[in-house]
mmCIF file of the C-alpha atoms, coordinates in Angstrom:
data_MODEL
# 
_entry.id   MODEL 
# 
loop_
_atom_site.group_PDB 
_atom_site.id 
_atom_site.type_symbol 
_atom_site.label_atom_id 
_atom_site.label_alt_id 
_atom_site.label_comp_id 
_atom_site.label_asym_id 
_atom_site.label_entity_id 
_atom_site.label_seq_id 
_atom_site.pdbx_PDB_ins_code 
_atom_site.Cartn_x 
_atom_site.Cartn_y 
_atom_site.Cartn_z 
_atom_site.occupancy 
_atom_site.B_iso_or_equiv 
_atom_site.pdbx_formal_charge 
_atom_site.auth_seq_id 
_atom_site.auth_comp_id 
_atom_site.auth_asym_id 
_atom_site.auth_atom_id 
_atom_site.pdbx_PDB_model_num 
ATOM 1   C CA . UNK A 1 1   ? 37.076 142.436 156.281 1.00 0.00 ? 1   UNK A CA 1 
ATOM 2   C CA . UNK A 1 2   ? 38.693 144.897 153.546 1.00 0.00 ? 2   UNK A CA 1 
ATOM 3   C CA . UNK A 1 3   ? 38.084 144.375 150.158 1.00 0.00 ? 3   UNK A CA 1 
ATOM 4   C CA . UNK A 1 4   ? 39.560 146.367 147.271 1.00 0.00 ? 4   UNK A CA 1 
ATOM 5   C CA . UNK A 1 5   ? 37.816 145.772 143.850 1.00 0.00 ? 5   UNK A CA 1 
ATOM 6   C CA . UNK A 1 6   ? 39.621 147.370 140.962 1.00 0.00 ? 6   UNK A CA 1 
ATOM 7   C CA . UNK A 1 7   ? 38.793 147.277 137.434 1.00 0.00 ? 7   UNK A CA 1 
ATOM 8   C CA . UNK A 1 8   ? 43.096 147.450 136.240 1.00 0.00 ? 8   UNK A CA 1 
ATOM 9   C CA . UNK A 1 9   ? 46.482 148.177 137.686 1.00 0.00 ? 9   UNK A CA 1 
ATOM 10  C CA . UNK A 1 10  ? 46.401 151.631 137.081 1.00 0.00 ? 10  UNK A CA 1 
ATOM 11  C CA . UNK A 1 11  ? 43.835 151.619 140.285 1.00 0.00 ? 11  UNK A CA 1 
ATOM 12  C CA . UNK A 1 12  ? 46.319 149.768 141.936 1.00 0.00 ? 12  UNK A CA 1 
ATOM 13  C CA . UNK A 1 13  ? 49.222 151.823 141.562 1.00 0.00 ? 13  UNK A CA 1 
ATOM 14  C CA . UNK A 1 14  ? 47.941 154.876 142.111 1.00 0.00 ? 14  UNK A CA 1 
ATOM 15  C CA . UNK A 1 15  ? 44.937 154.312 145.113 1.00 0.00 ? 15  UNK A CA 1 
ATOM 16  C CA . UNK A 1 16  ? 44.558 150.361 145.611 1.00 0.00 ? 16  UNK A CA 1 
ATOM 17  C CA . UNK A 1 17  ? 47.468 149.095 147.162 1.00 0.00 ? 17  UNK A CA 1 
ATOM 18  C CA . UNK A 1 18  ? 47.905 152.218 149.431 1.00 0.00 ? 18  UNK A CA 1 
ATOM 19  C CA . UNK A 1 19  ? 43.826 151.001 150.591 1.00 0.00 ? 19  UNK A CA 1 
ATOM 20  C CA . UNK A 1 20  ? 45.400 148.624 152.421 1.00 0.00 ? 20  UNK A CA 1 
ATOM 21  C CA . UNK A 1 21  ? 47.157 149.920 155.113 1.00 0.00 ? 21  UNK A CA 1 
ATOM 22  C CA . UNK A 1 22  ? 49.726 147.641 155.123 1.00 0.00 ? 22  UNK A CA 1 
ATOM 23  C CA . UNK A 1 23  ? 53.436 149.535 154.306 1.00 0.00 ? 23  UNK A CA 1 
ATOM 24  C CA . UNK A 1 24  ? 54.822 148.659 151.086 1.00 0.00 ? 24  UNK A CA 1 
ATOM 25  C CA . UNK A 1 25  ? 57.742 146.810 153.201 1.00 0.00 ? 25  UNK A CA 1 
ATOM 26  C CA . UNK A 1 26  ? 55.747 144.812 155.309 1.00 0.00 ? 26  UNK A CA 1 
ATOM 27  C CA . UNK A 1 27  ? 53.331 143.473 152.451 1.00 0.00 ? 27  UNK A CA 1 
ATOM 28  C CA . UNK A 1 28  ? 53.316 140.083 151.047 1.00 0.00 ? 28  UNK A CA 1 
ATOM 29  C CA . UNK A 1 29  ? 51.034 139.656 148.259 1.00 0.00 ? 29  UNK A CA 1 
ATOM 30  C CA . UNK A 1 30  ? 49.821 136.286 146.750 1.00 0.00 ? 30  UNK A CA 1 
ATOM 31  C CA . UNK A 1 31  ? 49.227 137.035 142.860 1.00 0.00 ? 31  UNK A CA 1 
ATOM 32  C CA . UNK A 1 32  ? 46.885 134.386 141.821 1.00 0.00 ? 32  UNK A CA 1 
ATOM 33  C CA . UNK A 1 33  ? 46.707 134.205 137.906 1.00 0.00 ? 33  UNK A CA 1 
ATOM 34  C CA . UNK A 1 34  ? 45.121 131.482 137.323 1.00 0.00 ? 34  UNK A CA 1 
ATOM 35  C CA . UNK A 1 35  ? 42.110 133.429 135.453 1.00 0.00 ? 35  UNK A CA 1 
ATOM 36  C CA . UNK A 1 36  ? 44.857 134.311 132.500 1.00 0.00 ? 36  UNK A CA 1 
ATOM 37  C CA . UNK A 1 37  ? 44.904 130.733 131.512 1.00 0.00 ? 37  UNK A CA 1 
ATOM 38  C CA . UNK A 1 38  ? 41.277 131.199 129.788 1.00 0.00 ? 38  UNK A CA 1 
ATOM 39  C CA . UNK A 1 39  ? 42.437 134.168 127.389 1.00 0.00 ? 39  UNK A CA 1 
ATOM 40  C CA . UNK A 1 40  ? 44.894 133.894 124.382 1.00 0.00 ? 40  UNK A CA 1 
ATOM 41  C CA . UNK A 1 41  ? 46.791 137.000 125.197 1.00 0.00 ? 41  UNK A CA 1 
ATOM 42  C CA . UNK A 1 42  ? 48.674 137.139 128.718 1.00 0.00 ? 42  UNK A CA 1 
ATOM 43  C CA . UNK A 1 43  ? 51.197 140.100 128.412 1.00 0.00 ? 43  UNK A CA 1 
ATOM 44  C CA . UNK A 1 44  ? 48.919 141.901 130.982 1.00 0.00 ? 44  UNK A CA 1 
ATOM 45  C CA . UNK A 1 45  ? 50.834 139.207 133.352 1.00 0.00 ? 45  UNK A CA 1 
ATOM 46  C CA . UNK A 1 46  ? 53.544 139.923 132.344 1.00 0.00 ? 46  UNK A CA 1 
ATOM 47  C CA . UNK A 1 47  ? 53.824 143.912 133.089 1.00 0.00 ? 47  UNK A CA 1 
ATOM 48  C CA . UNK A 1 48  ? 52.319 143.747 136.328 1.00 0.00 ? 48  UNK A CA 1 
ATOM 49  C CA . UNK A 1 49  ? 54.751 141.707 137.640 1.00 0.00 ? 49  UNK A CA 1 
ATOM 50  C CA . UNK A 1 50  ? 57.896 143.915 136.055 1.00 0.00 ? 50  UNK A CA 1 
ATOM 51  C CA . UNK A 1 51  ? 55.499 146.874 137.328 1.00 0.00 ? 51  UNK A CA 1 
ATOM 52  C CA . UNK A 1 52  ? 55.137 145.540 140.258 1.00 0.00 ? 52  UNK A CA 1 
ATOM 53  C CA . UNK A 1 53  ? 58.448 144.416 141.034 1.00 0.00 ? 53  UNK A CA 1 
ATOM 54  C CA . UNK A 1 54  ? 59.766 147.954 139.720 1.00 0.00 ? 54  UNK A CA 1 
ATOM 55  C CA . UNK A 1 55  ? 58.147 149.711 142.512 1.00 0.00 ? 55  UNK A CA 1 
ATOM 56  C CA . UNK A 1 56  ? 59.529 147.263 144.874 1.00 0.00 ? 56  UNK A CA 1 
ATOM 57  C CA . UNK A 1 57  ? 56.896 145.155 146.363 1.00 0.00 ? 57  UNK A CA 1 
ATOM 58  C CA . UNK A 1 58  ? 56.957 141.792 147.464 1.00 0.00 ? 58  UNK A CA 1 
ATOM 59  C CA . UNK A 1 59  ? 54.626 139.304 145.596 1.00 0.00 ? 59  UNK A CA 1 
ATOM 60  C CA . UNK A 1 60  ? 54.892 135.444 144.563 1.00 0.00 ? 60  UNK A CA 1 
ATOM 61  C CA . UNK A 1 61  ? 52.795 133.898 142.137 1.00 0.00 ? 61  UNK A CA 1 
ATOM 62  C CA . UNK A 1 62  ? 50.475 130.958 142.128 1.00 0.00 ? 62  UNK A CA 1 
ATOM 63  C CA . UNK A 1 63  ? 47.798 129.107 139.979 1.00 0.00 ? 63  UNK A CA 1 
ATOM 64  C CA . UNK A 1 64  ? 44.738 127.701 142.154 1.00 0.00 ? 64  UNK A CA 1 
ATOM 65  C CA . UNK A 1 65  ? 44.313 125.533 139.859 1.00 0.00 ? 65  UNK A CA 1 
ATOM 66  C CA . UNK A 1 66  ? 44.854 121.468 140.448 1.00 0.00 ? 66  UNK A CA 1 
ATOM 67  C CA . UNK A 1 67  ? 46.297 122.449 144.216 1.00 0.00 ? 67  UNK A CA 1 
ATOM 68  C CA . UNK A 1 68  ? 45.366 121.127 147.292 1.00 0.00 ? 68  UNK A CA 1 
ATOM 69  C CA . UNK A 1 69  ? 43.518 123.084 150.448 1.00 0.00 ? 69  UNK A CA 1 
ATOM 70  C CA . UNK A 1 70  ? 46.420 121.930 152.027 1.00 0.00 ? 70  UNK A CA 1 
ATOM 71  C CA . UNK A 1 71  ? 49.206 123.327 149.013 1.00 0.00 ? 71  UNK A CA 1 
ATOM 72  C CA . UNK A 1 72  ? 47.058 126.294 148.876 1.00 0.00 ? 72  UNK A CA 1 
ATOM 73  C CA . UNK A 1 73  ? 46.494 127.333 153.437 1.00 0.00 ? 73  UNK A CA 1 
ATOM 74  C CA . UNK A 1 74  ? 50.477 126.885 153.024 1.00 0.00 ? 74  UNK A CA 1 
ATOM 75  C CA . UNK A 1 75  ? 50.706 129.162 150.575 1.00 0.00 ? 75  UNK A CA 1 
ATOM 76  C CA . UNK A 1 76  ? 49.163 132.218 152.156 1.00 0.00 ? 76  UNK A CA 1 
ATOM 77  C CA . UNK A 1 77  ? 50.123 131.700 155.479 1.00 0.00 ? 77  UNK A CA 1 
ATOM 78  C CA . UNK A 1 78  ? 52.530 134.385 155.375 1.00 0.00 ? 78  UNK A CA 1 
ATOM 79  C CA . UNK A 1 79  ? 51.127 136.366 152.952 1.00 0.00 ? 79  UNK A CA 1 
ATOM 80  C CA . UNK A 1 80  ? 48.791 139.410 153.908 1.00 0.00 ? 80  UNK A CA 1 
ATOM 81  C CA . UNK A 1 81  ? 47.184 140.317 150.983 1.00 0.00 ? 81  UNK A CA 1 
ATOM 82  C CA . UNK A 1 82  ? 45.135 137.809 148.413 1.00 0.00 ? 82  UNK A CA 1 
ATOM 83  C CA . UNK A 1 83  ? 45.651 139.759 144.968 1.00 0.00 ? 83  UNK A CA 1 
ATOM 84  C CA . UNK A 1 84  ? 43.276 137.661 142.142 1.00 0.00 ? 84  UNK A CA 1 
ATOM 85  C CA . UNK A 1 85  ? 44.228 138.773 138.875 1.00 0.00 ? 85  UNK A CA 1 
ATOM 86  C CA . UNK A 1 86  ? 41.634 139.253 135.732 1.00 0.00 ? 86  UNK A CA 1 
ATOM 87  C CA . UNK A 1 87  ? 41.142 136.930 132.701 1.00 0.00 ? 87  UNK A CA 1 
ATOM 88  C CA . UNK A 1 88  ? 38.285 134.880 132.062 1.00 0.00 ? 88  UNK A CA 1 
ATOM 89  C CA . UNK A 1 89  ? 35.810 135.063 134.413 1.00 0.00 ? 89  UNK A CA 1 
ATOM 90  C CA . UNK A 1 90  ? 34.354 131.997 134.008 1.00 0.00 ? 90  UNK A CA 1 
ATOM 91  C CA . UNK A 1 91  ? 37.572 129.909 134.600 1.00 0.00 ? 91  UNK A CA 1 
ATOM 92  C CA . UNK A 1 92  ? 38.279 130.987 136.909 1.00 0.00 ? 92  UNK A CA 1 
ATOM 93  C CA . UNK A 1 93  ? 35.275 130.596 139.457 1.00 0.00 ? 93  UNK A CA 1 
ATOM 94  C CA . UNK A 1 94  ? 35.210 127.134 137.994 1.00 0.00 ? 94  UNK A CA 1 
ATOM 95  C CA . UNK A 1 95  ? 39.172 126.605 139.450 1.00 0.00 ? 95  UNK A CA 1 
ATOM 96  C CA . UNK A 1 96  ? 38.474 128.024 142.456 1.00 0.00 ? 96  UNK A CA 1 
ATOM 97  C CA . UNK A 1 97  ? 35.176 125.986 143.378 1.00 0.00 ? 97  UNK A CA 1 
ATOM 98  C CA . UNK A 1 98  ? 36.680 122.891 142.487 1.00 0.00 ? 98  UNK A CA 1 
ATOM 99  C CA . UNK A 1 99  ? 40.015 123.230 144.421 1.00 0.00 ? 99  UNK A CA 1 
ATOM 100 C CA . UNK A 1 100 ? 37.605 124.849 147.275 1.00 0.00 ? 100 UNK A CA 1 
ATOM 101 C CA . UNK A 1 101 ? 39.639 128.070 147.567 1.00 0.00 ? 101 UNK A CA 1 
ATOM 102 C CA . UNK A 1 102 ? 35.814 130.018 148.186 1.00 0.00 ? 102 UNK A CA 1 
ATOM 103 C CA . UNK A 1 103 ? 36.180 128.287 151.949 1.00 0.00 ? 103 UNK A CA 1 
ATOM 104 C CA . UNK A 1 104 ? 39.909 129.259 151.925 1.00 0.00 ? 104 UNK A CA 1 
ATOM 105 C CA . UNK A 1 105 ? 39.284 132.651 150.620 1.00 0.00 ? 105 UNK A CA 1 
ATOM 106 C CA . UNK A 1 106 ? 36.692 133.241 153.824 1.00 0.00 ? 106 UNK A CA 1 
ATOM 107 C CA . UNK A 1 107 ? 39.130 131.540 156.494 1.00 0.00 ? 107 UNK A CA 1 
ATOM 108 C CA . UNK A 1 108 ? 42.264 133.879 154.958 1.00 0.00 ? 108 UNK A CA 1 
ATOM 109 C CA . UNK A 1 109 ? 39.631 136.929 154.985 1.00 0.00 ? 109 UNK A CA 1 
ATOM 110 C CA . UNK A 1 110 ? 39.039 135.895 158.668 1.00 0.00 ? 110 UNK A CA 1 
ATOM 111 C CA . UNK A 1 111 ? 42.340 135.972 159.752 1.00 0.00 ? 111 UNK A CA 1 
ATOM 112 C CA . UNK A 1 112 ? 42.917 139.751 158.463 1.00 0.00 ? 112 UNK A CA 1 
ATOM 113 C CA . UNK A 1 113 ? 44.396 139.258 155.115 1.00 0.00 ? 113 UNK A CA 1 
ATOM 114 C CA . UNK A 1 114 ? 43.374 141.883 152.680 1.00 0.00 ? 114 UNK A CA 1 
ATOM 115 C CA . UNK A 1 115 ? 41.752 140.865 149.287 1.00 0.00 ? 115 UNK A CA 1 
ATOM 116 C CA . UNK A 1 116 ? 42.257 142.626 145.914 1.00 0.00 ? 116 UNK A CA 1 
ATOM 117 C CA . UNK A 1 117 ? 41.022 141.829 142.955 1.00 0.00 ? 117 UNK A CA 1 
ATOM 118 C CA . UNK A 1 118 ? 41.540 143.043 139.320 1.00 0.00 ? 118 UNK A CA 1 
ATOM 119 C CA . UNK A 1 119 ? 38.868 142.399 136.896 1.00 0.00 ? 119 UNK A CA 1 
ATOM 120 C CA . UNK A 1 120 ? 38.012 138.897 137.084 1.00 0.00 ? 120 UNK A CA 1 
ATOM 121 C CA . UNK A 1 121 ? 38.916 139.166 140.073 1.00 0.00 ? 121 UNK A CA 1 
ATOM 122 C CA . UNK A 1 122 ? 36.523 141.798 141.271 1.00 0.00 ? 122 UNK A CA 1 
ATOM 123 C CA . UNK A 1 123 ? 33.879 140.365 139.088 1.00 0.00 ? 123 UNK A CA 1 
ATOM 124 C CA . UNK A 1 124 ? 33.700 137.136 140.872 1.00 0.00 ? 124 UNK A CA 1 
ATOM 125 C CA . UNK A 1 125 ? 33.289 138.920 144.256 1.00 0.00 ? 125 UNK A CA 1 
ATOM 126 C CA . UNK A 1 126 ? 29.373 139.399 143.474 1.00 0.00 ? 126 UNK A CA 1 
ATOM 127 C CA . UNK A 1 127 ? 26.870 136.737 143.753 1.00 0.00 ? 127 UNK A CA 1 
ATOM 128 C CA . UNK A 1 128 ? 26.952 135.766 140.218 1.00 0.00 ? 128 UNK A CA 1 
ATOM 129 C CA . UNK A 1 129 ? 29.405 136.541 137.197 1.00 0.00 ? 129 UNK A CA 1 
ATOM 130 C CA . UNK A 1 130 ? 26.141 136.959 135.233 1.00 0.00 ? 130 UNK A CA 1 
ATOM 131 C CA . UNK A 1 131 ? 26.859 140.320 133.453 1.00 0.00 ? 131 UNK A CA 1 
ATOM 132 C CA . UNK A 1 132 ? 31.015 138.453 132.817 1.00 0.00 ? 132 UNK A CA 1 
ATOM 133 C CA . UNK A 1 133 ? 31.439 138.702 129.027 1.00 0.00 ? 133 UNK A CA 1 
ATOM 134 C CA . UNK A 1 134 ? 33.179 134.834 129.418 1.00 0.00 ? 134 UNK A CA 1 
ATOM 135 C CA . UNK A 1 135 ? 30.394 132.539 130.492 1.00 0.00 ? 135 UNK A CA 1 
ATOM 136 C CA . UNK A 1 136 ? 30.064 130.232 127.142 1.00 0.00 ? 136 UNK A CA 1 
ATOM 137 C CA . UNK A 1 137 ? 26.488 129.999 125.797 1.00 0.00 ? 137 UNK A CA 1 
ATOM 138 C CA . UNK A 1 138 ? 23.712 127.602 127.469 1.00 0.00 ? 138 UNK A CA 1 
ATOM 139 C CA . UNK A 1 139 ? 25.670 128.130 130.771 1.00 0.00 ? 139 UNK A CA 1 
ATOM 140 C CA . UNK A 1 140 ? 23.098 126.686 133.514 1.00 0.00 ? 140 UNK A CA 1 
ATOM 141 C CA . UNK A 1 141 ? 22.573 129.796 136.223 1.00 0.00 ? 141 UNK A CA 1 
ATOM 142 C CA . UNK A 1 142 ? 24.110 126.767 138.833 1.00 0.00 ? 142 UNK A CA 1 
ATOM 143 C CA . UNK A 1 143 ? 27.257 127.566 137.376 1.00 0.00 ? 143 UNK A CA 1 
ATOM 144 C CA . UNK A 1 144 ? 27.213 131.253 137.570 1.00 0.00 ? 144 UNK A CA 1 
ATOM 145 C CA . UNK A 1 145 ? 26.749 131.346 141.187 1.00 0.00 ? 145 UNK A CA 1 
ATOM 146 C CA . UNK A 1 146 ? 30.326 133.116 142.827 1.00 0.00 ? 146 UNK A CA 1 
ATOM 147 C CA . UNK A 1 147 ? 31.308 134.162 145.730 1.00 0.00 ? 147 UNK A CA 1 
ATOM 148 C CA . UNK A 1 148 ? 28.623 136.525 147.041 1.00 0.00 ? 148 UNK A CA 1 
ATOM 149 C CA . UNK A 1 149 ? 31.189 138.874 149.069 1.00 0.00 ? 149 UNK A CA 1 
ATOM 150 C CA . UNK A 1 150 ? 29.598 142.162 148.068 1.00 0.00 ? 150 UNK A CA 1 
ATOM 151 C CA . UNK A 1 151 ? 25.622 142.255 146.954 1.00 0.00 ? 151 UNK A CA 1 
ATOM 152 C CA . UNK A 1 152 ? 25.738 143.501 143.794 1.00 0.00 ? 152 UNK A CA 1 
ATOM 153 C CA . UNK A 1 153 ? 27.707 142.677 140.267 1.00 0.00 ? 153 UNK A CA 1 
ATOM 154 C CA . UNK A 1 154 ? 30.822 144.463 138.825 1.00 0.00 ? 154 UNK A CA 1 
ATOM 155 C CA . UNK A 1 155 ? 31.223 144.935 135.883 1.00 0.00 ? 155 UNK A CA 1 
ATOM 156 C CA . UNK A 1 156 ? 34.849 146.143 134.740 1.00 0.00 ? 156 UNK A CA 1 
ATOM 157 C CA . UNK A 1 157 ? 36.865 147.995 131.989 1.00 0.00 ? 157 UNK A CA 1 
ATOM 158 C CA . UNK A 1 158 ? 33.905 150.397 131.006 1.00 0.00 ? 158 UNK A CA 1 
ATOM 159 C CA . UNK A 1 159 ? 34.077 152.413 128.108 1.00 0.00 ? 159 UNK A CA 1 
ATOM 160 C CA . UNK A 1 160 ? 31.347 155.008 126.925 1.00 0.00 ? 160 UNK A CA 1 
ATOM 161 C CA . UNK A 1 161 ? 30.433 153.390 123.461 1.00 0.00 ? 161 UNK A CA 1 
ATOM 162 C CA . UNK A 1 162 ? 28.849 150.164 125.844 1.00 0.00 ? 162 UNK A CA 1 
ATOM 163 C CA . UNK A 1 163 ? 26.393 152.494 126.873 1.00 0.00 ? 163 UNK A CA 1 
ATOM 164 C CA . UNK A 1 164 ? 23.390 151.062 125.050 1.00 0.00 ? 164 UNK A CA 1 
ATOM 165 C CA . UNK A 1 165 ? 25.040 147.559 125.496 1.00 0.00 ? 165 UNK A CA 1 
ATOM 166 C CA . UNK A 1 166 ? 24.750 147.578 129.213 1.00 0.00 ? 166 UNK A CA 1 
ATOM 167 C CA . UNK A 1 167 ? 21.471 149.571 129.642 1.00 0.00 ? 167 UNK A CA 1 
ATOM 168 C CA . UNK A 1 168 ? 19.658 146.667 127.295 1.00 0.00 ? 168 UNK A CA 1 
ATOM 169 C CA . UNK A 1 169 ? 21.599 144.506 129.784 1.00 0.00 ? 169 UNK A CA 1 
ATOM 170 C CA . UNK A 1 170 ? 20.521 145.734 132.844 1.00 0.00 ? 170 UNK A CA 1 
ATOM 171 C CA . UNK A 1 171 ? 17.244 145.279 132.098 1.00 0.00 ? 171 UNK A CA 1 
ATOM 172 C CA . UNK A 1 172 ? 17.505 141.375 132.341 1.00 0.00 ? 172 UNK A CA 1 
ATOM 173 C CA . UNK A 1 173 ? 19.698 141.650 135.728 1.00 0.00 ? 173 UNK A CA 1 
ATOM 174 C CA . UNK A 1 174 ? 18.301 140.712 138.714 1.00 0.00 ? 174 UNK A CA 1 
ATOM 175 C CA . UNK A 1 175 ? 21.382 142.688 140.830 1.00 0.00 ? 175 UNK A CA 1 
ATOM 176 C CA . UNK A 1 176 ? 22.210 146.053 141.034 1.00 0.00 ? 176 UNK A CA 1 
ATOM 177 C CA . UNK A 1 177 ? 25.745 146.215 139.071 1.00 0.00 ? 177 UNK A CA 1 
ATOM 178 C CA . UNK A 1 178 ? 28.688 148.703 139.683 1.00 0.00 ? 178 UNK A CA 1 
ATOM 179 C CA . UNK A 1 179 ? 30.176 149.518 136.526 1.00 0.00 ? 179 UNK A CA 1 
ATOM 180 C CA . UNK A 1 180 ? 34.269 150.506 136.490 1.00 0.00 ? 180 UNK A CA 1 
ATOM 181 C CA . UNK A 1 181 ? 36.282 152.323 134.153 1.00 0.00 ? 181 UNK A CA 1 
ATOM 182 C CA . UNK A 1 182 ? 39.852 151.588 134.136 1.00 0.00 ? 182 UNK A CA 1 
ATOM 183 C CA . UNK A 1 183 ? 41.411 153.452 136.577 1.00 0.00 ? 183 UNK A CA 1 
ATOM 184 C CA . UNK A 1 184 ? 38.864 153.037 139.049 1.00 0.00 ? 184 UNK A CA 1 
ATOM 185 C CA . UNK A 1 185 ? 37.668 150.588 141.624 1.00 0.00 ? 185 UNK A CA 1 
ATOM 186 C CA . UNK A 1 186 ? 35.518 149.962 144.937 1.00 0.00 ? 186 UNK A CA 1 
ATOM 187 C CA . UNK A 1 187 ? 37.165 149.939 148.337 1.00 0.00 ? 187 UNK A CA 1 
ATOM 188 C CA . UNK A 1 188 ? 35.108 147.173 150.556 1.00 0.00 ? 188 UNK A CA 1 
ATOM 189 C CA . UNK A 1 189 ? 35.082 147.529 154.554 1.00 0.00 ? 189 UNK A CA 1 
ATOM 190 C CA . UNK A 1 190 ? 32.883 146.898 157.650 1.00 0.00 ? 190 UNK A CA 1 
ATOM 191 C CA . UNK A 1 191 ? 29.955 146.563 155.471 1.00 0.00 ? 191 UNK A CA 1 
ATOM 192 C CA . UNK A 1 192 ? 30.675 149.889 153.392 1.00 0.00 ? 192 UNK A CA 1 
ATOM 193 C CA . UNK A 1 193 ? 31.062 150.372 150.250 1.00 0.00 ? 193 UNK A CA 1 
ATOM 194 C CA . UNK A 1 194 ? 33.458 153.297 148.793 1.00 0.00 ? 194 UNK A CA 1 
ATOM 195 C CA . UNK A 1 195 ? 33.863 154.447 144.799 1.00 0.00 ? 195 UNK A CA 1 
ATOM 196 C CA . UNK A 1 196 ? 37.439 156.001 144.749 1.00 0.00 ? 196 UNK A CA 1 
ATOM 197 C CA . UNK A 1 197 ? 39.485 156.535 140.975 1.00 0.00 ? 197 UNK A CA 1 
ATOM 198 C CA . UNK A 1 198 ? 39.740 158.739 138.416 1.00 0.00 ? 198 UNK A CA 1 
ATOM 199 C CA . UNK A 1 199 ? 36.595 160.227 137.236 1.00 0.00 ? 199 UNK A CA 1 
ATOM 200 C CA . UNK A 1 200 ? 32.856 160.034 138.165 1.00 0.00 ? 200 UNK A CA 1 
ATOM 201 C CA . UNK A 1 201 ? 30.815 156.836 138.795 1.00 0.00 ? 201 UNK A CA 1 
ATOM 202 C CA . UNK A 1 202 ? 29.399 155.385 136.005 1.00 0.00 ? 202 UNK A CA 1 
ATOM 203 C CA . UNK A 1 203 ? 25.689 154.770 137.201 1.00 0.00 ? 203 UNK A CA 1 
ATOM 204 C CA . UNK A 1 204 ? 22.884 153.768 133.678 1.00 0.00 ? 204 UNK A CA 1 
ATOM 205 C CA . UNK A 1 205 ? 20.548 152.381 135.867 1.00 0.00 ? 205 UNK A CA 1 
# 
C-alpha cells in the first residue's frame, strides 16, 4: 500500500507524483473534489487542473458525493492513482461515509492503486479529523472518526505564527499529529513512514 500525503500541489509537482512510480504516460489519476464544495472559494480547483493538464498528465474528475458503489468501482477501474483533493474536511468524510467510498478506498488500495491526498485529503487519512479547522461546533467525537490509514493526525498548510495555536492544541490531542508546511508532505509505504519537501519537519510536541 503507498500512500502520499501532501499538504499542496507544490509537493505534488515537484516530489509527489514522481512517489509513485508510475510514468507520467501510463498514469491515470481520479481527482476527487468533492471536499471543495464546503468552502466559498474554489479557484484552487481550478489551477490544478490547468497545472495539471499543462504538464501533461492524464486525470478525470469526479464528486463522491450522491454516487453509487457501483458508479463509483466503475469509475476507478482504470485509474491507478486515487488523488483526494483539499477543502473542508469535514464534508468531506461525511460524503465519503455515506456513499461508502472508505470500503472502496481499501478494495482500490488492495488492488495496487496509489492514493494521494492534498490537504483534506491527507487530513482524513488519520483516525480522526480532530485537529481539521472545519468540524462545526458541538460536533459529537462519532462523527470525527476517519479513515484510520496512518496512526497519527495531519495537520496541513503550517505557518510559523500557529505556533502557540497548535502547541495549546496539542495538549488536548490524544494522537501524535504531523504538521506540514506547504510544500511538503509524507510518503506512506509497507508500514513506513517518510517526511520528504522543502524544509525541516515541523515537530512542537
Amino acid at each position: 500500500m503507498k500512500l502520499i500525503l501532501a499538504s499542496d500541489l507544490s509537493f505534488l509537482l515537484k516530489y509527489g507524483y514522481d512517489l509513485t512510480g508510475i510514468p507520467k504516460g501510463q498514469m491515470k489519476i481520479g481527482y476527487v473534489t468533492t471536499a471543495s464544495k464546503g468552502v466559498s472559494n474554489t479557484d484552487y480547483i481550478k489551477i490544478f487542473k490547468k497545472q495539471i493538464e499543462e504538464d501533461g498528465y492524464n486525470l478525470e474528475e469526479i464528486d463522491i458525493e450522491n454516487k453509487t458503489k457501483k458508479e463509483l468501482k466503475e469509475f476507478f477501474k482504470d485509474k491507478n492513482v486515487i488523488h483526494m483533493e483539499g477543502g473542508n474536511t469535514f464534508y468531506l468524510l461525511k460524503a465519503i461515509k455515506e456513499t461508502g467510498f472508505d470500503k472502496i478506498i481499501n478494495e482500490l488500495l488492495s488492488e495496487g492503486k496509489v492514493y494521494i491526498g492534498t490537504s483534506a485529503g491527507s487530513s482524513i487519512m488519520g483516525p480522526t479529523i480532530g485537529f481539521s479547522s472545519h468540524v462545526p461546533d458541538n460536533t459529537s467525537e462519532n462523527k470525527l472518526i476517519s479513515l484510520n490509514f496512518v496512526p497519527f493526525l495531519i495537520k496541513c498548510h503550517y505557518k510559523d505564527e500557529q505556533e502557540k495555536e497548535y502547541k495549546e492544541k496539542l495538549q488536548i490531542i490524544e494522537y501524535p499529529v504531523k504538521i506540514l508546511r506547504d510544500g511538503q508532505g509524507i510518503l506512506v509505504e509497507d508500514g513506513e513512514y517518510t517526511f520528504m519537501g522543502d524544509g525541516e519537519e515541523v515537530k512542537l510536541g
